[in-house]
KEDOTI-321365 format. One line per field, with one value per residue: residue number from 0; x, y, z of N, C-alpha, C, CB in turn. Coordinates in steps of 0.05 Angstrom, whole numbers, plus 5000, padded with zeros to 4 digits. Atoms other than C-alpha are relative to their C-alpha. Glycine has a CB too. Layout:
residues N
seq = [NUM  ...]
nX = [X  ...]
nY = [Y  ...]
nZ = [Z  ...]
caX = [X  ...]
caY = [Y  ...]
caZ = [Z  ...]
cX = [X  ...]
cY = [Y  ...]
cZ = [Z  ...]
cbX = [X  ...]
cbY = [Y  ...]
cbZ = [Z  ...]
This chain:
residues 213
seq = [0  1  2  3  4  5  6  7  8  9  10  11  12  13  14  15  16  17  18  19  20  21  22  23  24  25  26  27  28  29  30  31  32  33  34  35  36  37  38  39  40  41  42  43  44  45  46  47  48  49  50  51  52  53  54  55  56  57  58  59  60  61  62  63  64  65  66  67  68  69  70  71  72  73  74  75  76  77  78  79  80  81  82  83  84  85  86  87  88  89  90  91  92  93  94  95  96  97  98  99  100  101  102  103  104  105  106  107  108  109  110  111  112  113  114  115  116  117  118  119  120  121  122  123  124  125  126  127  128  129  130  131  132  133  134  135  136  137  138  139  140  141  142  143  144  145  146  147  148  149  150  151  152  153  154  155  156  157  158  159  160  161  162  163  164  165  166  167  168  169  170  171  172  173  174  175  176  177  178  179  180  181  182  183  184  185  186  187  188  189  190  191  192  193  194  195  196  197  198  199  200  201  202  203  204  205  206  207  208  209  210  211  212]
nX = [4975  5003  4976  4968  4972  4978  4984  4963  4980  4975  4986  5002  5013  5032  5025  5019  5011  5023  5022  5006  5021  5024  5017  5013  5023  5025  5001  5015  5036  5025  5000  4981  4969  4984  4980  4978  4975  4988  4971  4980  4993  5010  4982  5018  4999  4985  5001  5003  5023  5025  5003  4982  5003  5023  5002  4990  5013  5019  5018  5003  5012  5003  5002  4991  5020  4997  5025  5001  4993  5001  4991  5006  4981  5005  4978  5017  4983  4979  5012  5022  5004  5004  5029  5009  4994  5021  5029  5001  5011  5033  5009  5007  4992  5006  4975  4976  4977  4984  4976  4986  5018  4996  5009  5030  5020  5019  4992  4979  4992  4970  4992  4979  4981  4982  4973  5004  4996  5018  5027  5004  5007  5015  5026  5028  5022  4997  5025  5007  4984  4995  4971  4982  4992  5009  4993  5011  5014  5034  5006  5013  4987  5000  4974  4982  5024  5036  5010  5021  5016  4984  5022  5021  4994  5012  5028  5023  4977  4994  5019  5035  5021  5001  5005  5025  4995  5000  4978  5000  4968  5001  4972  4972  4989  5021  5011  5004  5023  5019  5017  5029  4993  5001  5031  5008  4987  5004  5025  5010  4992  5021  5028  4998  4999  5015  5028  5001  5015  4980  4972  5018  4989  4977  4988  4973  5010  4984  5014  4971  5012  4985  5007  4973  4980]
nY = [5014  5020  4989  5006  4992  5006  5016  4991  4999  4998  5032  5025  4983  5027  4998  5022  5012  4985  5002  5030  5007  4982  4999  5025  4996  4988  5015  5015  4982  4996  4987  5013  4984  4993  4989  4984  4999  4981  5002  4978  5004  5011  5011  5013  4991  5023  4994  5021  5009  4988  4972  4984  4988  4986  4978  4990  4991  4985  5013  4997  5027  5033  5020  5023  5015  5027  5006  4987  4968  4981  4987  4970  4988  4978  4983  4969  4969  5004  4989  5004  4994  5028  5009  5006  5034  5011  5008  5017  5031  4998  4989  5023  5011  4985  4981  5007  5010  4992  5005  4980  4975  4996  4969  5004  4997  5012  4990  5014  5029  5004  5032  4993  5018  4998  4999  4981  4969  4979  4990  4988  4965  4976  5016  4993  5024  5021  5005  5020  5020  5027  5006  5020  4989  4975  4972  4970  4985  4993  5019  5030  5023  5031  5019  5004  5026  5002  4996  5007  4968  4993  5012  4988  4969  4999  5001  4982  4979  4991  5010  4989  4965  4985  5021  4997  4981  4988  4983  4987  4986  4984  4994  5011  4986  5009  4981  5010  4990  5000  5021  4988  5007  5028  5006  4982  5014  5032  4995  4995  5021  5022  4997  5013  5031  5012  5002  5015  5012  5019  4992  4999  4993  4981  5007  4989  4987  4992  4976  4998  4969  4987  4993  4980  4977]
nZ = [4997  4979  4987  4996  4975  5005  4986  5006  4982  4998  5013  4984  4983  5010  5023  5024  4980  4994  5019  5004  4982  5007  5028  4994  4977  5008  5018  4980  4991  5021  5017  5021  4986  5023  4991  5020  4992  5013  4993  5014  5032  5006  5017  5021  5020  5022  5022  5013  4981  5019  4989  5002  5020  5009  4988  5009  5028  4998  4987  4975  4977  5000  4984  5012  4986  5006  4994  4979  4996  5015  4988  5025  4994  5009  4999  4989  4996  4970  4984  4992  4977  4987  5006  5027  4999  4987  5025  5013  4989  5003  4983  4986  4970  4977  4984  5020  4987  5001  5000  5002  5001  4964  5014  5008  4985  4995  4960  4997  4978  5013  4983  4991  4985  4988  5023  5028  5002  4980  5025  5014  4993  5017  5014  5009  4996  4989  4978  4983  5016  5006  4986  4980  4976  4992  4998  4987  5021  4992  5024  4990  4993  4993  4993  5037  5010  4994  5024  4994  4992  5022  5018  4985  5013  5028  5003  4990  5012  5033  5021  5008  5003  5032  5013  5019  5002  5040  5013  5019  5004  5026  5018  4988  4974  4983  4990  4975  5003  4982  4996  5008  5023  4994  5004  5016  5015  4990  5006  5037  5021  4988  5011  5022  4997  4989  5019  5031  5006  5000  4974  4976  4965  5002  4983  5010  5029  5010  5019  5011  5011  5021  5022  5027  4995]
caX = [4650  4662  4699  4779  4830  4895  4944  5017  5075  5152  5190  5180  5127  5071  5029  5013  5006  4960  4917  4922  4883  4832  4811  4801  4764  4714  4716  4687  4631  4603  4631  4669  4741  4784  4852  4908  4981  5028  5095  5146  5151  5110  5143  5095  5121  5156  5172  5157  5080  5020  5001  5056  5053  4979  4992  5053  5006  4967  4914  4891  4872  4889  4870  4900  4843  4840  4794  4801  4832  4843  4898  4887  4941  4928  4983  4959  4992  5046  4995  4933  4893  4875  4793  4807  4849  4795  4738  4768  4747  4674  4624  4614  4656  4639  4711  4777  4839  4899  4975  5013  4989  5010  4996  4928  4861  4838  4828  4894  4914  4983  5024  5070  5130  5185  5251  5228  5239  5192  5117  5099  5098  5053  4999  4933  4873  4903  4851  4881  4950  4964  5027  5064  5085  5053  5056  5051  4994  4927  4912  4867  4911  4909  4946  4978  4942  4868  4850  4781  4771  4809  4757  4706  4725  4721  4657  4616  4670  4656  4625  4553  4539  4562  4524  4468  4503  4509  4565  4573  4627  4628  4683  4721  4723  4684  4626  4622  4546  4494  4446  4389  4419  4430  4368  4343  4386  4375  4297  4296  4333  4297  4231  4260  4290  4237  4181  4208  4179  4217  4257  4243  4272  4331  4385  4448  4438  4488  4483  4532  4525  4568  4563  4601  4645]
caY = [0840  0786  0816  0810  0807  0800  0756  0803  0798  0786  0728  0658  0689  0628  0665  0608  0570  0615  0614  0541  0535  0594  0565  0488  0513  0567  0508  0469  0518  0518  0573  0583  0613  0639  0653  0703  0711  0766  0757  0787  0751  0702  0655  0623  0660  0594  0610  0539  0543  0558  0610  0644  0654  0675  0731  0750  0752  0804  0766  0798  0733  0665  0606  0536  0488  0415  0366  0397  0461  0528  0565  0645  0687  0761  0812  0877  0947  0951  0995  0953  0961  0894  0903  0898  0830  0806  0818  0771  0711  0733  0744  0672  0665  0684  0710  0726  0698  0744  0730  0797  0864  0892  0962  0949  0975  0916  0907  0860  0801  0804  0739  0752  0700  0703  0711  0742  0805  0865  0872  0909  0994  1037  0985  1017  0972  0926  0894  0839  0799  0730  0718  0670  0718  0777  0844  0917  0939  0964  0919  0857  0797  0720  0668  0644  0571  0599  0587  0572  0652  0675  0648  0669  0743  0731  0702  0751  0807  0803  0744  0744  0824  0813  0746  0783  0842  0887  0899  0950  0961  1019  1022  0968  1011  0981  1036  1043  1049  1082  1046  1081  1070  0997  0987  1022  0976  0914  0927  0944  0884  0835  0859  0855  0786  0755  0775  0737  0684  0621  0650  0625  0637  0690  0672  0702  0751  0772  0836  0852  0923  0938  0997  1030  1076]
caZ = [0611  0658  0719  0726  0780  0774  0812  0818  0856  0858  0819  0845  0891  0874  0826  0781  0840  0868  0808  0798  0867  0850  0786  0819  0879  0842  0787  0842  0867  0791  0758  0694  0707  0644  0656  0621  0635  0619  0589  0556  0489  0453  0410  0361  0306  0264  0206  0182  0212  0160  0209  0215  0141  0140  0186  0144  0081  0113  0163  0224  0261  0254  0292  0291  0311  0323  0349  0418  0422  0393  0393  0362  0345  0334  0327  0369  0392  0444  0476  0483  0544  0595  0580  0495  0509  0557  0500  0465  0515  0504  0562  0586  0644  0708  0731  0685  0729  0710  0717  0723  0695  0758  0722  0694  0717  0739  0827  0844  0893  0900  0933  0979  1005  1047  1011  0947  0960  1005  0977  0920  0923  0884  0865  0843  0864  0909  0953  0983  0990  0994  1049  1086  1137  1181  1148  1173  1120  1123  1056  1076  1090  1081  1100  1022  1033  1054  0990  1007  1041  0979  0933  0981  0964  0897  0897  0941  0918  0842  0816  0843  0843  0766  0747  0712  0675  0600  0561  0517  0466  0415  0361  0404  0465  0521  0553  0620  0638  0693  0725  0690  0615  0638  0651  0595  0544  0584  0578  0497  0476  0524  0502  0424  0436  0474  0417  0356  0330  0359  0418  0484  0559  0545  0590  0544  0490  0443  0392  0337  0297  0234  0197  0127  0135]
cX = [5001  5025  5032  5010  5023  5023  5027  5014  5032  5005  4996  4989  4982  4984  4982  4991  4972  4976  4995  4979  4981  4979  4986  4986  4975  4990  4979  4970  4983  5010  5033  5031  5010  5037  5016  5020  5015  5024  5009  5009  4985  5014  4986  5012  5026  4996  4985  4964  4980  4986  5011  4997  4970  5003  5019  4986  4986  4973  4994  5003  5008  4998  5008  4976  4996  4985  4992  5013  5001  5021  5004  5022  4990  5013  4987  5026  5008  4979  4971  4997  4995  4968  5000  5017  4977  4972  5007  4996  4965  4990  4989  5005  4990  5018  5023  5026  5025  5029  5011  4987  4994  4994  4971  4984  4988  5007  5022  5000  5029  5009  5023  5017  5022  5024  5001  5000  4968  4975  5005  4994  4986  4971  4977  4981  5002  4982  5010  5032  4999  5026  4997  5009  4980  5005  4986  4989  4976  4984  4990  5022  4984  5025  5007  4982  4971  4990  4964  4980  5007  4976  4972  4990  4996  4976  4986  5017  4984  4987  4973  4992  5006  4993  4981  5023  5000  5028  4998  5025  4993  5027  5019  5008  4976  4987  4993  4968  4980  4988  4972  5009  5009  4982  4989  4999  4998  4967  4994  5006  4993  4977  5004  4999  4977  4971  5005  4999  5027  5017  4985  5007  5022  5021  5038  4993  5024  4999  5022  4989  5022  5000  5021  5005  4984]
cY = [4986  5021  4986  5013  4980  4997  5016  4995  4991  4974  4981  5001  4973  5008  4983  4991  5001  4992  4974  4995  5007  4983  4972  5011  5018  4977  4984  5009  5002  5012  4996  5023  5003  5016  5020  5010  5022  4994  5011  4994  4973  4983  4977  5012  4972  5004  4976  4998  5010  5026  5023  5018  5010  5026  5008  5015  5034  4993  5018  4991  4980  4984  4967  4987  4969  4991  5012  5015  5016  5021  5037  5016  5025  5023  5028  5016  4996  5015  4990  4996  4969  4998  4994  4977  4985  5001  4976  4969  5005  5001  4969  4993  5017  5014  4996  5005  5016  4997  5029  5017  5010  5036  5016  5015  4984  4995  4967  4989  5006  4982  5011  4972  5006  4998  5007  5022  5014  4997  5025  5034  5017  4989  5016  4974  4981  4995  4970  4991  4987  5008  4976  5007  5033  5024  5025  5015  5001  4985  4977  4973  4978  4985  4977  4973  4999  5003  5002  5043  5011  5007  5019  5029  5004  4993  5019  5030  5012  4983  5005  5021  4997  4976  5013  5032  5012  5007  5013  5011  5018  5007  4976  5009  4989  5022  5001  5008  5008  4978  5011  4991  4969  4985  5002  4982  4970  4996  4989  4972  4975  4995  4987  4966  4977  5001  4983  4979  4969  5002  4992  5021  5014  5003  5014  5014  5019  5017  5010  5017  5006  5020  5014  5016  5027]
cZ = [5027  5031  5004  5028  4995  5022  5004  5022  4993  4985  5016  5030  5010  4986  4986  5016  5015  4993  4992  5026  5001  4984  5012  5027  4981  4980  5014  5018  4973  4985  4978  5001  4966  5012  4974  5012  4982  4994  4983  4971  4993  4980  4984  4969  4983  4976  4976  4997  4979  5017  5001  4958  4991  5021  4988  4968  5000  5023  5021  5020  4993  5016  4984  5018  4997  5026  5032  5017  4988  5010  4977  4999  4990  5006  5017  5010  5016  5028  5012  5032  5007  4984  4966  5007  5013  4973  4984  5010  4986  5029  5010  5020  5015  5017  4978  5024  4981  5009  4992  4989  5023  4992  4985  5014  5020  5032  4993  5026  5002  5023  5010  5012  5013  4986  4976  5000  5021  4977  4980  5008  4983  4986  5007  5002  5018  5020  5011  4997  5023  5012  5020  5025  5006  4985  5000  4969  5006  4977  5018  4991  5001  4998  4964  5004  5013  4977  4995  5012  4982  4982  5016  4992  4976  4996  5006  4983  4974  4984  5007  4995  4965  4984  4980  4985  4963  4998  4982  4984  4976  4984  5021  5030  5020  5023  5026  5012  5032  5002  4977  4964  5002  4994  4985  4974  5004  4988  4976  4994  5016  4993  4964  4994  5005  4981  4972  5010  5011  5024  5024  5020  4986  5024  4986  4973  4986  4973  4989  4976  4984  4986  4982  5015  4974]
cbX = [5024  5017  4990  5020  4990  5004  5002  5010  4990  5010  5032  5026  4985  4976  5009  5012  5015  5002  5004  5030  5002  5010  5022  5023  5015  5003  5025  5021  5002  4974  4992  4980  5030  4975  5015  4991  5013  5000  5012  5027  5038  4983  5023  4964  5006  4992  5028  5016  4999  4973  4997  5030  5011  4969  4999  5019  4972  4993  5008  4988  4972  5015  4969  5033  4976  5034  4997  4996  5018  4973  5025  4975  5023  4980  5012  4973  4992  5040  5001  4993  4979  5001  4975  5005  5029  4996  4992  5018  5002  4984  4983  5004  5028  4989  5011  5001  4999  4991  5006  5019  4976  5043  5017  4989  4986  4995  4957  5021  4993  5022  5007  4994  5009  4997  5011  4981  5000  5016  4970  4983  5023  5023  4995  5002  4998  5022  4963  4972  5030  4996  5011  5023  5037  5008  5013  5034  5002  4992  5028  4966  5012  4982  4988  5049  5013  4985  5013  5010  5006  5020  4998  5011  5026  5012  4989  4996  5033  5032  5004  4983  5020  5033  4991  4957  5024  4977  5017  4987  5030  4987  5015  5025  5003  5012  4983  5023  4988  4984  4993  4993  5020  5002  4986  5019  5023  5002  4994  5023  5034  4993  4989  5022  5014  5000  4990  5023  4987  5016  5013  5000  5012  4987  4989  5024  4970  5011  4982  5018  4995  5003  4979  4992  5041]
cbY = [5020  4958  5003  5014  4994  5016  4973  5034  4984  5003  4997  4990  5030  4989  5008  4977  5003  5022  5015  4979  5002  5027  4999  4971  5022  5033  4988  4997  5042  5014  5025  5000  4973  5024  4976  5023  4971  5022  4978  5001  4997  5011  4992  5009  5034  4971  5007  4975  5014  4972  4999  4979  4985  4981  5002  4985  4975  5002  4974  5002  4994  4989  5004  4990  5011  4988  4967  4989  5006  5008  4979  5025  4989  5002  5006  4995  5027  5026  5021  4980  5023  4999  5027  5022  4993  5021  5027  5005  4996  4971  5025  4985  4996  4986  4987  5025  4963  5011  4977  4997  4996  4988  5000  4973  5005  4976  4996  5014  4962  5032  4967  5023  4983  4987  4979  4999  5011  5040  5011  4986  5016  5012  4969  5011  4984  4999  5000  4978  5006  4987  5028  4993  5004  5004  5003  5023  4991  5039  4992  4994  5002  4986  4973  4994  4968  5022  4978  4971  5019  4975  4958  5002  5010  4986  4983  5000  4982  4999  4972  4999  5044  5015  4977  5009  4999  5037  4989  5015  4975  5027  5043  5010  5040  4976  5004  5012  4977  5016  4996  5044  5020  4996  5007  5025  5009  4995  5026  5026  5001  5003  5040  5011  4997  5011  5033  5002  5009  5003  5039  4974  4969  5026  4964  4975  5020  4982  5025  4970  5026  4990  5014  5019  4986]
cbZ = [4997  4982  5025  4971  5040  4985  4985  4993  5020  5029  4994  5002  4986  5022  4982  4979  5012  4992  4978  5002  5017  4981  4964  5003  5033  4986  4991  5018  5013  5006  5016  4963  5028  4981  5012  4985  4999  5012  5003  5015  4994  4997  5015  5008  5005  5001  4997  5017  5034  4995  5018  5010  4983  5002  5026  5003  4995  4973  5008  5003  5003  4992  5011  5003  4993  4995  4995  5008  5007  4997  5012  5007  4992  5003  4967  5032  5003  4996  4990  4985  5005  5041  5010  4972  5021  5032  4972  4988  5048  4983  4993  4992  5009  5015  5037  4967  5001  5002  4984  4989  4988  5019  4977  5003  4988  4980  5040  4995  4986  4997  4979  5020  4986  5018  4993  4987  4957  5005  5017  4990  5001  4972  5011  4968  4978  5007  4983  4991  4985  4968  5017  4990  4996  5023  4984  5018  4976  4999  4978  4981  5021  4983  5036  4993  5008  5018  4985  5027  5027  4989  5002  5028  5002  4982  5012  5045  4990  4990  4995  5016  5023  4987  5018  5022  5017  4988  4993  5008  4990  5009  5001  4980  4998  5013  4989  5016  4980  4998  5037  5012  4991  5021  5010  5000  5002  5041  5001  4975  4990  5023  5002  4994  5020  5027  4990  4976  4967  4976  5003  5014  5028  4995  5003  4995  5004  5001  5014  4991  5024  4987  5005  4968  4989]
């Protein structure tokens, strides 16, 4: 799975903002950014909408697709975790850009401004905020428009140590793995891959395992 960090902080903080500068600066060093936002209600459900009525039929999934976009809708549990939304980008990007999920596992940025209220209290993961003004915390500080050392952090941080990496999901649940079973798994299916008839250079390899019940 591609690594995530997640953007949180207070109403009319700059979040988007934030992440609008993230995504065009790492955009700009090469790599491929994916974003995902948290909110409180989704409102695609039109009654009028051929989608809408294939997910009432019974559907799992639907996607509306046209000559250049795609947009998927897929009903899930009040309880899903951040890493089973994130599988569903796939393992292509090199960083997943988050909007809220201030509760999540995943390590957090949080934006601080002046007049929005006191920073955040009880955050799990936080490694860094984003302010406008000095404050008394032992949390790594930047100044809200160093977007440039920001990025920085994310790069050395999280994308390069995780440009080469395995994912593993069993039943849907994503495995968290040693180095030695890493390796192990990386190995087998390099060696497999790399011997049939037709395959060259192996640069992304993707492996999909069904079985009866």
């Amino acid at each position: 799975m591609p690594p995530i960090i997640s953007i949180i902080g207070n109403s009319k903080s700059g979040k988007t903002t934030l992440i609008e500068k993230l995504v065009r600066e790492l955009k700009s060093r090469g790599y491929k950014i994916a974003t995902l936002k948290h909110a409180q209600d989704i409102t695609f459900d039109d009654t009028d909408r051929d989608s809408w009525r294939h997910i009432q039929a019974g559907s799992e999934a639907t996607a509306v697709v046209s000559p250049d976009k795609m947009v998927l809708t897929k009903p899930v549990a009040s309880d899903i975790t951040l890493d089973k939304i994130v599988s569903l980008f796939g393992e292509e990007y090199d960083i997943i850009i988050t909007e809220g999920f201030k509760q999540g596992n995943a390590p957090k940025i949080e934006v601080h401004r002046r007049g929005t209220g006191p920073p955040l209290i009880g955050i799990k993961k936080l490694i860094a905020i984003a302010t406008d003004e000095p404050l008394e915390t032992r949390t790594r500080q930047f100044d809200l428009n160093d977007i440039k050392s920001i990025a920085n952090l994310l790069e050395e941080g999280f994308i390069l140590p995780q440009r080469e990496r395995l994912s593993l999901y069993v039943n849907n649940t994503l495995i968290t793995l040693g180095t030695f079973p890493r390796e192990f798994i990386t190995n087998v299916l390099m060696a497999m891959a790399s011997s049939l008839k037709g395959v060259g250079r192996v640069n992304y390899l993707q492996v999909f395992l069904k079985k009866s019940d």
